[in-house]
Each structure stands twice: as C-alpha cells, then as structure tokens.
C-alpha positions, 0 to 999 in steps of 0.5 A: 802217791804224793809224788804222783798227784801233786809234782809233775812227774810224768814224763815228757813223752807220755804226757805229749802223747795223750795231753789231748784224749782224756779231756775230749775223747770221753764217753760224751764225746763218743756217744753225744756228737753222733746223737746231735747230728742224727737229731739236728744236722751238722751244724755243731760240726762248725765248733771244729773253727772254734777249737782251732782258735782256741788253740791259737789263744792258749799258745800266745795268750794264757800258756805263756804265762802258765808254764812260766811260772811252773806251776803244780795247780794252776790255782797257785795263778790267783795266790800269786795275782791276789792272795791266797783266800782267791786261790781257795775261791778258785778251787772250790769252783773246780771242785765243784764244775768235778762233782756235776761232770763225773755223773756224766762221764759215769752215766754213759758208758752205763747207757752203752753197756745197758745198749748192748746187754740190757743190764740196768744203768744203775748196776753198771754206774757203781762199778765203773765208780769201784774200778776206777777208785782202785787204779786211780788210787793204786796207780796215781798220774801215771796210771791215768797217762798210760790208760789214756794212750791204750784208750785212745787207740782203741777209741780210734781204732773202733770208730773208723771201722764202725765208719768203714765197715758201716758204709759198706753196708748202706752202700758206700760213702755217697749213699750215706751222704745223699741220704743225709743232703736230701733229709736236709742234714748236711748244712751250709752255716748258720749266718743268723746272729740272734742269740736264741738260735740253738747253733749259728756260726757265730755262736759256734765259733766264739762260744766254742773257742771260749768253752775249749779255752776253759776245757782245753787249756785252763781247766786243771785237768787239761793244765796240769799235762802242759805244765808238766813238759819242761819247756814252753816249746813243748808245751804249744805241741802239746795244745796242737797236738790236742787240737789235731786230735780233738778236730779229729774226733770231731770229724769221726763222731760227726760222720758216724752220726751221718752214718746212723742216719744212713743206716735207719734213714726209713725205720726211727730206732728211738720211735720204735724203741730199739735204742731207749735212749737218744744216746744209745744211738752209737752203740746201737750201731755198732752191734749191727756193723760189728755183729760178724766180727766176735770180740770187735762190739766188746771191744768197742764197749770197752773202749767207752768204759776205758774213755769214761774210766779215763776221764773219771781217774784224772778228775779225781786225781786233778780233785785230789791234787787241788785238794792237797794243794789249795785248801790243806798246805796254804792253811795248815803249816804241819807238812803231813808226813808220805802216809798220811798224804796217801790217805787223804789222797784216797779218801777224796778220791773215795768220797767224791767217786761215790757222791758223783755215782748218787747224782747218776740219778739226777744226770739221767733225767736232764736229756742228751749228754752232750749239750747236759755236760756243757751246760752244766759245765758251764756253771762253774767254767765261765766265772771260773774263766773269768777269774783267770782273765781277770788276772791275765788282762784287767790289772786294776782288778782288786781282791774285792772285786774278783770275788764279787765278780765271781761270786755274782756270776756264779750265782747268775750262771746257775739260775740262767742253767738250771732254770734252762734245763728245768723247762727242757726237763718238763718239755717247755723247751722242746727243739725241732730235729730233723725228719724222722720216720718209721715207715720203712720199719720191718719189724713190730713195734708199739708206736702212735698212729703217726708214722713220722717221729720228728720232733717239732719245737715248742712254744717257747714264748712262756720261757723267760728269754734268759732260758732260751739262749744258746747253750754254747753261750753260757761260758762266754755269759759267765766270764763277760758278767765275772770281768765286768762285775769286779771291773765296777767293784773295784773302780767303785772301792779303789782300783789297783795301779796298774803299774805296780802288777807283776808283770809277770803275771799278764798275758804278753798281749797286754804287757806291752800297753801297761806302763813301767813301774815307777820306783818314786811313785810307788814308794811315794803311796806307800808300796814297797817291794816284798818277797811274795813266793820262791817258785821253783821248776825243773832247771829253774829257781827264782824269787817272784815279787809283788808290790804290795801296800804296807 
C-alpha cells in the first residue's frame, strides 16, 4: 500500500482518463447543480466561464512549476519555498479542508438512497463509511482511478437518459425551455457588481475560477493525478480534459434542473412533501422518469454511492498520503519498514472515515449541499491558496510572514463562514427563489393555506455585511487577506531579496521580471549556496539549491 499512496504509481493511461471525475462528478454536483437551478435560475451556470480560465491559469501559471519539480505531495512546494515547519502548516490545512468535506460527500448520497426507499439517512451514512474504508484500504490509488472510470460512465450514462427520457415526457426540449423562460429561469447575466448579490457574472467568473484553481489544480487531491503523468505535455491534457468534462456536467446538471422544473412546473415537490429535502429534488426525479425501466433507478442510486464513494477513497487516501508524507517522514528519521506503513495508512483512513460519519449530523442542518460545500470548503482553501501564491509570485515573502498570513486568514475566513451559515441556519438569511406553486397539485397533501411556495428573501439589514457577501467570494477573500498579511509581515520584519529565490519555484509569469542572482552581492550579506533537496523523478534526478543566510 506504501507504494500505492505515496509514489506515483498509477498509470499514465488511467490517471488521464479520470483525473477530472473524482473532484466534480461527486454527489454534490450531481444533486446540488439541479437543486440551484430549480430554486434561483441558471445564473450559476455562468461558472462554466469561470472553469475555463481556470484551465488556462493551471497550464501556464501553477502546473508548470508543480510538475517540474515532481513532486509525490504538493506540500513538499512550501519545504522547498521555506522549510519544513510551512509544509506541516500547509497539510494540517488540508486535513482539515478533508474533515468538513467528506460529510458532505457521505451525506448525499444518503439523502438519495433515503429518496428512493425511505430508510433513514443516519443508517445509510456509515455504510457508505464501511465500504469505503474497505477498498480504499485493500485497493489503495488504483482501487480509487478504476472506481472513477466505471462511476463516470455510469454517472453519464444515467443523466442523459434521465435528460432524454424526461423530456419526452413534458413534451420535448422546447416545453422544458418555455416553461422555464416564462417562470423567469432562464437568465441573461447579472451585470451588478455589488458584492452582496448571491450570483453576478463577475463574481461567477473570478470567484469561480480561483475557487477551480484551488479545487481543480492545487487541491492534493486533484494534484497528486497531474503529477503523476510523466511529462508536462501530458499533464496540461489532463487539466483540459478535467475542463471539458467538468463543463460537461455542468451542462448535464444544469439542464436536469430545467427539466424538475418542467416536470412540477404546477405542483411544488418540496411544498407538498414529496422531496423532504431540497436536495432530493434529482432523485425524485429520476424514480418518476425511469419507473418503467426495472434496474435503471438502481442504477442510478448507485452511481451517486459510487461518486460519493469515489470521492470519499481519494480524500482519505490524499489524507493518508499527506499524513506519511508531511507530518511523519520530515520529523522522524527511522523509515518504517512496508508493514507498519500499512498500518499507519489504514488507521487514518479508519479514524478520519468514522470522525466525517459524526459530522453527518452537523452537515444536515446547514441547507443545500451545494453552496454548504463550497462554503465551508472555503475556510481552508483560500488561505490554503494563498499559501501557495505566496510561494509562486511574491518572492520577498519570509517564513514569518507566510505564516501570520495564513494564520490571520484563517482565522478571518472562519468567522466570516460560520458566522454566514449561523444566520442561514436560524433563517436571518433567507434568499428569494423563483416562483413556485402547488396549484396544479392532484394529489392531497398537508400545506398553508397559500397555494404558492416561493420563497421570499429576508431582511438582511441585521446581519453584519461581512455575512452577507457572496459565497463564490470566499476563496478569492481568504487568499487576497493570506498574500496581503505576510506581504506586511514581512516587509515589516525584513523582506527576502528577491534575487536569491529559486527560481525555480516562481510561476514562469513572474520569472522574468525578478532580477539575476548576483554572486558578489549575495556573498557580500552573508548567503551563500547550499544543497537543499535531491528531487528525483521518472527519468530525472538533480540537485535543487537555495541561498539561504548562514
């Protein structure tokens, strides 16, 4: 398993054909995206301009830089750019960003399971946690790729015939289309730039590609399958192949959501109880579309426990990898022999599996999963981001500096977040939808006496503005305070000289404007070259060093 979870010993085929799945096609994906649009419309849908970029910023910007080095944790980035108490920092955010992730990727395929046959959330969540635990530890990395691949084309295959079959039934694509353009659905983009507003073009576009930067292209998750393709060409495939099939799904998802609204246009699922939850709206669906077709429902269920399932394994293997990797081998000098490697690496996956299943209960009292995850993502990514930006493009950035950055971030991040979803848990913050009714309804059901179920937005006036900002910002928020903190720290302590970074280790777009390293001078302050890490790769094996100050 060693060999499995921290080397790159997956092969370039298999990595290149699912390095984009496991980060987007997960269960929030597949049940969040059409939940947003049935409720507010297809402005989200704008993100898709936002992913794009994102793929143009990892190929020129960060993968150049990450895949050079050859790296087996991209942590092992802020150990090379500072020592390694910033790669311990880095990883303990990762671990942390895992633990209020994984809830979600477990809680919604339970909310789907509990759609289709009514058996509690809370029996179905630590299942999924068992059988996960079981072949991620059994089966390691390849276990998780292969696993990704069956997932993906089942994944597929059941949303365009959910899409397909669907439509036939309202009456073909221009019905669902109409129907939504007359219910005010179908939006032209939001020109506002006012912050506060829950989704504009702008904050789709630039929150949208920061949050993929992070999610698509940093994230250990996502990083560890670009790294592990042998050469750079292969790796910028790999990014757009994650593009086209992320735009892809978000095309999917989007017009199933259309379709929900087709469907129940005249008759409110959520009003009248038929979905208990916002995000059971998809499989909902799906048991009324495929209900003639024995096995196709199933089929689809089990494609969200296998996105979930998929999801899950490669978190906790990254976890179980970073773990190894970042906070055992840097302090303690006795290798462990191939056993006890194994050991540790199933007692992470085992402990941190069954601590996400007890947060199941927190995650299902914070509303829809979609805007949850990336929320609460957020408390972590942004400053996480922002670490490795720092690294990237802001050579003078000291030690002190990049962790006071990270930290006050940090701890910035989380109030702003929390405090957001407090006041949308205790309904402060409510958000309009789009109209909904139950007037066309043939069935009882226990109601108010109002027979339109839209939901009306809250005065907001009492929450602090902070609170209120766009949760697409919050990545964008977290890096921006990250760089700008250990910017002022470090100025403030006494900056780096810029030209004795590594060069290296700056993104190519800032290389050029850093200037050359001068022997004399840097001699002359009391630097002087040293060895600092023998970095070896498929093919490769060379000496990486740094000026430090004797």
């Amino acid at each position: 398993m060693q060999d499995e979870v921290t080397r790159h010993s997956v092969e370039p085929h298999s990595a290149k054909s699912s390095v984009w799945n496991e980060s987007f096609i997960s269960g929030i994906t597949l049940l969040g995206t059409p939940t947003e649009i049935y409720l507010y419309g297809t402005q989200y849908l704008y993100i898709g301009i936002g992913v794009v970029l994102m793929g143009f910023a990892m190929t020129y910007v960060y993968l150049p830089v990450l895949h050079d080095l050859q790296l087996t944790s991209t942590y092992e980035y802020l150990e090379l750019r500072f020592n390694k108490q910033a790669r311990l920092f880095g990883s303990v955010l990762f671990v942390i960003s895992s633990i209020t992730w994984i809830p979600i990727v477990i809680y919604v395929p339970a909310l789907a399971f509990n759609q289709v046959t009514g058996v509690n959330v809370h029996v179905v969540t630590p299942l999924v946690c068992v059988i996960c635990i079981f072949y991620t530890c059994v089966g390691g990395l390849k276990a998780v790729v292969w696993t990704d691949v069956i997932q993906t084309i089942i994944m597929f295959g059941a949303m365009i015939l959910v899409a397909v079959k669907g439509s036939m039934d309202v009456g073909g694509a221009a019905v669902v289309w109409q129907r939504n353009l007359d219910s005010g659905r179908i939006e032209l983009p939001n020109l506002s730039i006012d912050p506060l507003e829950r989704h504009t073009l702008v904050i789709m576009v630039i929150g949208g590609c920061v949050h993929w930067i992070y999610n698509g292209g940093i994230l250990q998750i996502m990083a560890q399958r670009y790294l592990s393709l042998p050469k750079l060409r292969d790796a910028r495939i790999a990014v757009w192949i994650f593009v086209v099939g992320a735009l892809s799904l978000v095309a999917v998802c989007g017009y199933s959501g259309l379709l929900i609204y087709a469907t129940y246009y005249d008759c409110d699922p959520l009003a009248t109880k038929l979905a208990k939850a916002k995000d059971q709206l998809l499989p909902l669906l799906v048991m009324r579309t495929l209900a003639d077709f024995p096995g196709l429902p199933g089929c689809f269920v089990a494609g969200v426990f296998s996105a979930a399932l998929s999801s899950m394994s490669t978190a906790m293997n990254s976890m179980a990898a970073v773990i190894l990797e970042d906070f055992y081998k840097p302090f303690f000098a006795k290798p462990l022999t191939e056993r006890q490697t194994s050991v540790l690496m199933k007692a992470v996956v085992i402990i941190f599996g069954f601590v996400c299943v007890a947060l199941v209960f927190v995650v299902e009292k914070l509303g829809s999963v979609l805007q949850m995850a990336m929320s609460l993502g957020a408390i972590t990514n942004g400053p996480s981001l922002g670490l490795f930006s720092i690294g990237f493009f802001l050579p003078w950035v000291t030690f002190k500096g990049m962790v006071a950055g990270g930290v006050v971030s940090l701890g910035f991040m989380s109030w702003i977040i929390l405090g957001a979803q407090t006041a949308i848990a205790t309904g402060r913050m409510v958000y309009q939808t789009k109209p909904l009714t139950v007037e066309g309804c043939t069935y009882e059901f226990l109601s108010s006496n109002t027979t339109f179920t839209t939901q009306h937005a809250s005065d907001m006036s009492d929450v602090f503005v902070l609170f209120r900002i766009s949760y697409l910002w919050y990545t964008v928020l977290g890096a921006v305070v990250t760089m700008v903190v250990s910017l002022v720290v470090s100025f403030a302590t006494g900056p780096n000289d810029p030209r004795d970074a590594d060069r290296r280790l700056l993104s190519p777009v800032v290389r050029w404007m850093m200037p050359q390293h001068n022997t004399e001078d840097a001699l002359s302050k009391g630097y002087k070259p040293v060895e600092l890490l023998v970095i070896e790769g498929p093919g490769r094996h060379e000496n990486t060093t740094q000026n430090i100050e004797e």
